[in-house]
Structures are given as C-alpha cells and as structure tokens.
C-alpha positions as CSV (number, residue, x, y, z in Angstrom):
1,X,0.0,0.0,0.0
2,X,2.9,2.2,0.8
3,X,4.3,1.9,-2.7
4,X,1.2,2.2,-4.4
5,X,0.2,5.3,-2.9
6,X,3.9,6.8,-3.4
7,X,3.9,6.0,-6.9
8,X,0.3,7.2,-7.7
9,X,0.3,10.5,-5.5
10,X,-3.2,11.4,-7.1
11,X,-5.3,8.3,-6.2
12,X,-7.1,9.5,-3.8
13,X,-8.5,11.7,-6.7
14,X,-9.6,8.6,-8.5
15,X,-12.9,7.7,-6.7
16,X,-15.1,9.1,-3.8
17,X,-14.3,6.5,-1.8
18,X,-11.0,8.2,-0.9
19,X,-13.1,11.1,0.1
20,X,-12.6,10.6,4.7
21,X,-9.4,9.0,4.0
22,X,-7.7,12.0,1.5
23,X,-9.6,14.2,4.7
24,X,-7.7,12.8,7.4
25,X,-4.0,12.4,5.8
26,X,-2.6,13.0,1.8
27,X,-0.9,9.9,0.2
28,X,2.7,10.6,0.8
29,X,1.2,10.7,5.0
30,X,-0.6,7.6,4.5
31,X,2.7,6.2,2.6
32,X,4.8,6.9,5.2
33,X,2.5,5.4,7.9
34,X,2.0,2.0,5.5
35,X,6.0,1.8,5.4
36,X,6.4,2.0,9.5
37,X,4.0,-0.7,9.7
38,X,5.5,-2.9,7.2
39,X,9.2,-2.1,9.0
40,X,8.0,-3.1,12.2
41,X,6.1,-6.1,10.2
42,X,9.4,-7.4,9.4
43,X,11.5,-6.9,12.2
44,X,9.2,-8.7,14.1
45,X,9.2,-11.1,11.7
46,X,12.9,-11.3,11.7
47,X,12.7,-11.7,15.4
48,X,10.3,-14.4,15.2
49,X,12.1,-16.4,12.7
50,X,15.8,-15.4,13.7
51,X,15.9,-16.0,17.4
52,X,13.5,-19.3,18.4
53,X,14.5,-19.1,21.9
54,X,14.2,-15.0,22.7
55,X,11.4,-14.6,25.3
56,X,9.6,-11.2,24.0
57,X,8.9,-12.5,20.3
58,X,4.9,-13.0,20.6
59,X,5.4,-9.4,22.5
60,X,6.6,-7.8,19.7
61,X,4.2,-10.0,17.2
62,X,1.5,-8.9,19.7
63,X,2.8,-5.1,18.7
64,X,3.2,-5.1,15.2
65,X,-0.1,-7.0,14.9
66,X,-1.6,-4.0,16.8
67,X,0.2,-1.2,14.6
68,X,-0.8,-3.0,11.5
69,X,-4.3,-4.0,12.7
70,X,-4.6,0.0,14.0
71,X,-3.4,1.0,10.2
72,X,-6.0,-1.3,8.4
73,X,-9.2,0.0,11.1
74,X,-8.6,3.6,9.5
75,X,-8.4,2.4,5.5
76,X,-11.4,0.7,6.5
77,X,-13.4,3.1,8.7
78,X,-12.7,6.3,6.4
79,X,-14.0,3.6,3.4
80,X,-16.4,2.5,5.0
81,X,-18.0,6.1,6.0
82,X,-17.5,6.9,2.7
83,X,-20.1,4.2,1.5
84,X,-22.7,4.7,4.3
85,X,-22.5,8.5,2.8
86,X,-23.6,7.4,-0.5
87,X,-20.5,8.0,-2.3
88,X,-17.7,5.2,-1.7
89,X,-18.2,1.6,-2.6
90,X,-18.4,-1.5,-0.1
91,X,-15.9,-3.9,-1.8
92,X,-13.0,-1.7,-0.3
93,X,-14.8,-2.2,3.2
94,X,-15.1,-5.8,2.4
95,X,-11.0,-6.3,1.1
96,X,-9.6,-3.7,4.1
97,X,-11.7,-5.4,7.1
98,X,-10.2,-8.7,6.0
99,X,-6.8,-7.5,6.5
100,X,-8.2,-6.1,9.4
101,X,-9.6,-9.5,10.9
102,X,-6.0,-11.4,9.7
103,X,-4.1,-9.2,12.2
104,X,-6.9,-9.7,14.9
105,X,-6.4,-13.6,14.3
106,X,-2.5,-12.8,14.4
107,X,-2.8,-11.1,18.1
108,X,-4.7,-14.2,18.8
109,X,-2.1,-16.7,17.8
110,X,0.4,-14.7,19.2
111,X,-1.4,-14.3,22.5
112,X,-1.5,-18.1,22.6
113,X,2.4,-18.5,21.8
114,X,2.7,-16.2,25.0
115,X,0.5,-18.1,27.2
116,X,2.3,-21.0,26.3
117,X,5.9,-19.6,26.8
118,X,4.6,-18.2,30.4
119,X,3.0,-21.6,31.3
120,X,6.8,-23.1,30.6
C-alpha cells in the first residue's frame, strides 16, 4: 500500500471512496505510515524467525499486529464512512476489514504462543 500510494500520488482523486481517507492524511502521509507498519512487520518477523528461543517475540508480534491491525481500522473506517455516505463503494470495506480480521487472528495466535511460553 505504501508503494502504491507513493507512486500514484493522485489516487485518492480517483474515486469518492477516498473522500474521509484524503480528509484525514494525503498519500505521501498515508505512505509513510503504511511503510512504519510494514518495518515493524518485518522486524518482528525477523525476530520471530531469527531468534527461536528470545522470550519477548509473541510481544513484539503482539505489537506489530496492533500497529498493523490499527493502520488497516482507519483504511477501513474512512472507506467505510464513505459508503454509508452514499459515495464510496463496499468492496473496499469488504478487502480492508479482512486484513483487518487477519491481524486480529495474528494477536490471537500470538497471544497463545505467550500463554504457552509463560505456562513453561
């Protein structure tokens, strides 16, 4: 998302269903805030997949679920006000809202990894 929205600087022109979200923050903002979340993605990641036995991985999978999870609520809520307006269309709702419910299921699985690791 951070790359599309660098390289095409006028999509939010494209369709009213850009309308909250070009409100709130232009692409380049929205850009920048889609690259932290895919940074912290992948050094939690690295983490994860690097270091088996470091105690605070599901901690920081817990985290960048949240970041990410917190970055997909606002695609979705500014497209989704912008279709209970009128304007916007649902199938953005329906595609950001799944992302959104992938990094709810991540905090989940991550929660468990925890629970196991405190449980010895």
């Amino acid at each position: 998302m951070g790359f599309a929205l660098n390289v095409q600087r006028d999509m939010f022109d494209t369709s009213p269903s850009f309308a909250k979200l070009a409100g709130w923050l232009d692409e380049p903002e929205w850009a920048f805030l889609a690259l932290i979340c895919a940074i912290v993605r992948l050094a939690a990641l690295t983490v994860n997949g690097t270091f088996a036995s470091f105690p605070y991985s599901p901690h920081i999978r817990i985290a960048a679920s949240f970041l990410s999870g917190w970055f997909w609520f606002q695609f979705t809520a500014g497209f989704a006000s912008a279709a209970l307006a009128g304007s916007g269309a649902w199938s953005a709702v329906c595609a950001y809202s799944t992302l959104l419910i992938l990094e709810a299921v991540n905090v989940y699985r991550s929660s468990k990894d925890l629970t196991r690791l405190n449980a010895g």
